[in-house]
Phi, psi and omega in degrees: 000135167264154194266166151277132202237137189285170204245131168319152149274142193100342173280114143284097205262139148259164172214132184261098172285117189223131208208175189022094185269172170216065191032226202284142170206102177256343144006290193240125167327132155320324170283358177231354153312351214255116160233013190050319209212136171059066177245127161278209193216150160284330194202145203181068173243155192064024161200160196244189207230081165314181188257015133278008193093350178253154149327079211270163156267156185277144195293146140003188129183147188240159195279137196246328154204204152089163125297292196268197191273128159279074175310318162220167161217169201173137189274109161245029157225197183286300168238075156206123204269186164183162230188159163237108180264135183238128188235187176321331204247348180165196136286118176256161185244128194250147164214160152305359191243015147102031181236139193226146172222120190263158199061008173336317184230165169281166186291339180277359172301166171250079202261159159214195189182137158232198182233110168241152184035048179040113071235166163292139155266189155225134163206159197224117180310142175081335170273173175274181207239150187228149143178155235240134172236030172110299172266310181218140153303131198222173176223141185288112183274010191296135149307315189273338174282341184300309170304321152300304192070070209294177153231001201222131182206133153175118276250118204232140137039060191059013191232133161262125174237144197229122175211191179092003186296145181249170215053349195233052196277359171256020195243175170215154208234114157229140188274219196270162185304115166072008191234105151239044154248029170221115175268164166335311176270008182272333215265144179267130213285009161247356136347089206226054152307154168269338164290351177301166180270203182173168191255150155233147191237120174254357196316301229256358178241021176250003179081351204207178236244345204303140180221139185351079192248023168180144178218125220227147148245159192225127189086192168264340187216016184253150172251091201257113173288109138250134157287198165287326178216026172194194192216118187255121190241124206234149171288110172271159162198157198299339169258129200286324177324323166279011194286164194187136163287172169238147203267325185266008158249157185248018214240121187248068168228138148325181170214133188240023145176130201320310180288006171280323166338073205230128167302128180244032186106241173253043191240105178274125171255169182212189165206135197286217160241343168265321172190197161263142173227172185225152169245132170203161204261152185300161176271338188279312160230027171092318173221011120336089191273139183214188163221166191215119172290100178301329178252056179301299201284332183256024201294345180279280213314294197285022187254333186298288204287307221290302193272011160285326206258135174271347166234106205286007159276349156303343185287121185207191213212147143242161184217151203256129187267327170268057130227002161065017169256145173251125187234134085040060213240178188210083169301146198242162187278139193135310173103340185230008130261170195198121161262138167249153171228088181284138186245057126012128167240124205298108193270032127312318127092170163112174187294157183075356192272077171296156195263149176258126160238148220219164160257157172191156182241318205312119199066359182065025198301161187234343208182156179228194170193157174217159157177124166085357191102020185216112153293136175234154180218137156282137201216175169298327205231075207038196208261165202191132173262125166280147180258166156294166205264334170260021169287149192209112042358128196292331180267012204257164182244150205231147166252165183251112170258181190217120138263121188236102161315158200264181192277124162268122191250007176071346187117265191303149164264004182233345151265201167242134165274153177247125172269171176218005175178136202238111192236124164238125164237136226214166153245177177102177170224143160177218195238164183197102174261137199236118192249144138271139194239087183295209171299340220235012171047032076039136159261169218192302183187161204211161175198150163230162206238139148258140182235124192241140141296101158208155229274349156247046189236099143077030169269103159287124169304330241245359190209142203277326183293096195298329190258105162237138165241128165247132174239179170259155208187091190239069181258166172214134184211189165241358165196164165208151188257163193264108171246133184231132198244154128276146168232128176071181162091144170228137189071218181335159170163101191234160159222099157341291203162147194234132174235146167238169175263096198245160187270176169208000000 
């Protein structure tokens, strides 16, 4: 480790400071990023943007069960999983407890699930209805669900609602209160319980040719119908009498794929053809339901990613509830890489609390899961549990992260700096290799940092920021991008903020 070192006398130093990052920003040329303070990044995969402001590396993870490509996954215990796996011959649906129904699906289905009556349901457009309790895989004995066959499924106010039906792409389909092997058409049409099941037909209220691609709750009794270019939110409640459109939502952006649909607290996020959005009720008065968009600032990349995935109901998302991120993930054609996009939301929450967003490769993850405090990701090569980030486990795998800064200019855009030291202060423990990049896509000079957290490693009384590494850095450009890598090191691994030095 090297010490911080005074500058000769007759040398005059500026010192250029860069801090509070606030992740991904395409909104704007790379060449007009540099603000120092609140600065955003070019590139951030494998580490997220905290709601301070630092850098974080993205947390470990260790393998938790499976082999082959993991299409979906789903918690039906506390910590017990169950999974669609995919292999040469098709799909199989999997558990930890060593139970399998191999071929369910063909390899180009799409599944999805929620969880009724503490089990998995499973469904596939064109398939049959599955589910899994813990002991065995079953097949759905409803006569009508064998004829629908849904693709889109999930759970309201005691009822399993099913859509995504083919020839019947505008109805959603729920079943009887607590039932989900008796649908509408199981039911006798001279019933007249209120626990019976029933259907909803949106065809005749969206105006346009548009059909069902997604189905979400929201609340305690709402049911949210999306199409390709808006959203229907109707009140549900276990007496079919009371069913209601709700009047007081507005929201005309679509959802272009069902597994992107995730609960945020009391907020639902989904993703567009444009971007991510949340539907959420006003703060002013309560009953107003609206949506919003959340990736504004990142709108080239997620138009990038989006139209990268060849089928885009494959595309699908989790949201990690103690760390407020919703990740993202986009299989790519081939089938076996996947870029994530992480959205981080500040849980401080109040006005200006803008969402931050990062990339990842790590592991090829494809699918997620959350429940209870413990994340999973579906990966190309099995299913695999993420740690806290200040987890160092012996069998865990660590990602390498990459930050790359937009061109930093020191101030003038039309000279050249001589720099004379480059000071990053960082906590945590690993390796921290650092490239300068010019105009001219140049490597100009590169250095590496160990970085060890220990309470007498590189500590200045004089500066409230506890970890500083100083190097000496004697370059000269007119503007450069930053790249900062890890290597090696396992758990914490934060970077503060970073400074150069210019002679003036």
């Amino acid at each position: 480790m090297s010490s911080s070192f005074k500058s000769p006398p007759g040398i005059n130093l500026r010192t250029f400071a860069y801090e509070n990052f606030q992740g991904l920003d395409t909104s704007r040329d790379i060449t007009s990023l540099d603000t120092g303070k609140e600065q955003h990044l070019s590139q951030i995969n494998n580490a997220t943007c905290d709601w301070r402001g630092q850098m974080v590396r993205d947390p470990a993870a260790r393998v938790r069960g499976g082999e082959y490509r993991v299409n979906h996954v789903r918690f039906f215990g506390t910590n017990e999983l169950c999974w669609v796996e995919e292999t040469g011959a098709g799909q199989n649906l999997k558990s930890e407890r060593d139970h399998a129904l191999d071929n369910a699906y063909l390899a180009s289905a799409t599944v999805t699930s929620t969880v009724f009556n503490q089990s998995v349901i499973f469904a596939s457009r064109a398939n049959p209805l599955y589910r899994y309790d813990g002991i065995n895989f079953s097949r759905n004995q409803s006569p009508a669900a064998d004829k629908l066959r849904p693709a889109y499924i999930t759970s309201v106010q005691r009822r399993l609602a099913v859509a995504g039906i083919p020839g019947r792409e505008t109805q959603v389909h729920l079943t009887r209160v607590d039932q989900d092997e008796i649908f509408p058409e199981d039911e006798d049409p001279a019933s007249t319980n209120v626990l019976r099941a029933g259907f909803i037909d949106v065809a005749n209220l969206l105006g346009t040719a548009d059909q069902i691609t997604g189905l979400g709750s929201f609340e305690q009794n709402r049911l949210v119908v999306f199409t390709a270019d808006r959203a229907i939110i109707y009140r549900i409640d276990p007496d079919i009498e009371q069913w209601v459109i709700d009047d007081n939502a507005n929201i005309y952006i679509g959802c272009a794929s069902h597994n992107t649909i995730q609960n945020a607290g009391t907020d639902l996020l989904f993703c567009s053809r444009s971007g991510i959005h949340s539907i959420k009720r006003s703060e002013d008065n309560g009953i107003l339901v609206y949506s919003y968009s959340l990736s504004d600032k990142i709108d080239l990349l997620y138009r990038e990613l989006f139209k990268s995935v060849p089928n885009k109901e494959r595309i699908s998302a989790v949201f990690d509830q103690d760390t407020a991120q919703y990740h993202v993930f986009f299989p790519q054609a081939g089938g076996q890489i996947t870029k994530r996009l992480t959205l981080a939301m500040n849980p401080e929450g109040g006005e200006g609390a803008q969402p931050k967003f990062s990339t990842g490769d790590f592991l090829n993850s494809r699918c997620g899961a959350f429940l209870g405090g413990r994340l999973v990701y579906g990966t190309s090569g099995g299913v695999y549990e993420v740690l806290k980030i200040e987890d160092d486990e012996p069998d865990s795998f660590t990602p390498e992260m990459n930050i790359v800064t937009p061109l930093l200019w020191h101030g003038s855009l039309t000279d050249t700096k001589e720099t004379y030291s480059l000071l990053i202060q960082a906590t945590g423990k690993g390796v921290i290799e650092v490239d300068a990049i010019d105009i001219d896509k140049k490597i100009i000079g590169s250095l590496t940092i160990e970085v060890n957290d220990t309470s007498d490693d590189n500590y200045f009384e004089d500066v409230p920021l506890s970890k500083q590494y100083e190097r000496k850095w004697s370059h000269r450009y007119k503007a450069a991008q930053y790249r900062i890598r890890s290597k090696g090191g396992g758990g914490l691994l934060r970077i503060i903020g970073f400074a150069v030095t210019v002679r003036t």
